[in-house]
Steps between C-alpha positions, in 0.01 A plus 500: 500500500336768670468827308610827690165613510395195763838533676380812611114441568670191722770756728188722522276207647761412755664867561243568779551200707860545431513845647316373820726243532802735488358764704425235813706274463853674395421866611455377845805274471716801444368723720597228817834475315526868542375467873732265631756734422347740734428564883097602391292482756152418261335860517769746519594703183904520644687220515871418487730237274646249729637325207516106612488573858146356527633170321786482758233567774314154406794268570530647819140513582400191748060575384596461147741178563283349647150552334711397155580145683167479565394545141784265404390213715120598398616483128658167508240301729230659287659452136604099580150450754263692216649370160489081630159630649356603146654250296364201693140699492525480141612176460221390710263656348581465147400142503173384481319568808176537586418926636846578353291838387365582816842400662679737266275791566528460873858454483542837302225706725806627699642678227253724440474636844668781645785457662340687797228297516698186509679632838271626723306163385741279595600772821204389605590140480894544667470754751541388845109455567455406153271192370827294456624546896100454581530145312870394657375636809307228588810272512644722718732688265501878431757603228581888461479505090566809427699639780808201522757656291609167421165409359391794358685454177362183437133612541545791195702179322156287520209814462723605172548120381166459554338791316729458166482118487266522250657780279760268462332247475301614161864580350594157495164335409561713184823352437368149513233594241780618305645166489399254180345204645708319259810561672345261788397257307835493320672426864247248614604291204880579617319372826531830705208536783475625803756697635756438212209637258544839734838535535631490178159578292310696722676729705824602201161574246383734817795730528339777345205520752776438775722775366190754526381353820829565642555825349126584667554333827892712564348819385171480713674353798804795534242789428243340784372802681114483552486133681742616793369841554174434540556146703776606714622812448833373469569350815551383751792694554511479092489156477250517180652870369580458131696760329209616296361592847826671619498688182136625596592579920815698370300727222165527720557499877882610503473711223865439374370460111861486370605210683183338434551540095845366563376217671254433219782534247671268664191250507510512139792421401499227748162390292684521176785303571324229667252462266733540198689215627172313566414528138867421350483165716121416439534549139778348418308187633170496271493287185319495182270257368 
């Protein structure tokens, strides 16, 4: 056992990181608790308690509706898209394959880019006089990419599938290293192969890289902010606005700060639950081996 002596020289080592952590992480927290409380306009010293008049305010606010469906649908399409995305990556490219390296590496280049980069790269691709409408244009077609509300969606959906695919992707392909190569060669005797070997071999000895792909994909996905406001702004006629970027319009260009940290405090407990309940079902699923 540890004497007292090292106890303390070990809460000294970590006491400075744990005081950062506290002050930016839970200071701020309760300062936007204290906020959405308030009618604050961001800079003025006098404000007034509204108690939860700002939370009453969202249910009846149309912007906020609907940019929260919009992160909703974004959430789903890019959770179930992203997570079959990545695991089929890995799968692939776990085997023996000949450039699986350089295939990796290209795979994961996306990750390490700023998200600003990525969209006014690929704005360059689906604007309306963009490479892509160049190509189809020549067939006589001419698709508005970024400027169909119908479409719009499903453009952030691929740019943001595309640039995490290989996050995800190097999750999992630690997960199969984790797994003994004995187990498989236990269930090719049983004469599993194939798709039987991944269903009940495979995939249940994965959970734990699917639980914190999951838990990754939700969290990323409802806080999106930097894709859409660069790309589209959040339209048209907020189309692509997430609630990250209504919580940004109502604390920076309509200056109502109080409503804004209410609609953030909302966010996260939205977050929390959902992910909570992500990790209760995703867990209870993984096995031991």
């Amino acid at each position: 056992m540890k004497s007292n002596i090292e106890k303390r020289r070990s809460l000294l080592a970590v006491l400075p990181a744990l005081c950062l952590f506290l002050v930016f992480t839970y200071v701020p927290l309760l300062m936007t608790l204290r906020y959405s409380v308030t009618d604050w306009n961001g800079y003025s010293k006098d404000y007034n308690f509204v108690g939860l008049q700002n939370f009453i305010n969202i249910f009846q606010d149309s912007e906020v509706k609907t940019a929260f469906g919009n992160t909703l649908y974004f959430t789903v399409l890019t959770v179930g898209i992203g997570v079959v995305l990545q695991l089929v990556l890995s799968i692939f490219l776990f085997e023996k394959l000949k450039g699986k390296t350089v295939l990796r590496a290209i795979l994961y280049a996306p990750c390490i880019i700023s998200p600003v980069i990525v969209s006014l790269t690929w704005q360059n691709f689906f604007q309306y006089a963009g490479i892509i409408n160049e190509i189809i244009g020549k067939f006589g077609l001419s698709i508005d990419w970024l400027g169909d509300p119908n479409l719009v969606k499903n453009v952030l959906i691929f740019i943001n599938t595309w640039q995490w695919a290989g996050y995800g992707m190097i999750i999992f392909m630690t997960g199969l290293t984790s797994i003994p190569s004995e187990v498989y060669e236990a269930s090719m005797l049983d004469g599993a192969s194939g798709w039987k070997k991944f269903r009940f071999i495979t995939f249940p000895l994965l959970m734990p890289s699917v639980t914190v792909n999951v838990f990754v994909s939700i969290t990323g996905a409802l806080r999106l902010f930097d894709l859409p406001f660069v790309l589209t702004g959040g339209g048209p006629m907020d189309a692509s606005k997430t609630i990250s970027m209504t919580i940004y319009d109502n604390a920076f260009l309509y200056e109502r700060f109080g409503y804004s940290s209410a609609v953030g405090v909302l966010l996260f407990i939205v977050i929390a639950a959902v992910t909570i309940l992500q990790l209760k079902i995703t867990r209870s699923r993984e096995v031991e081996y």
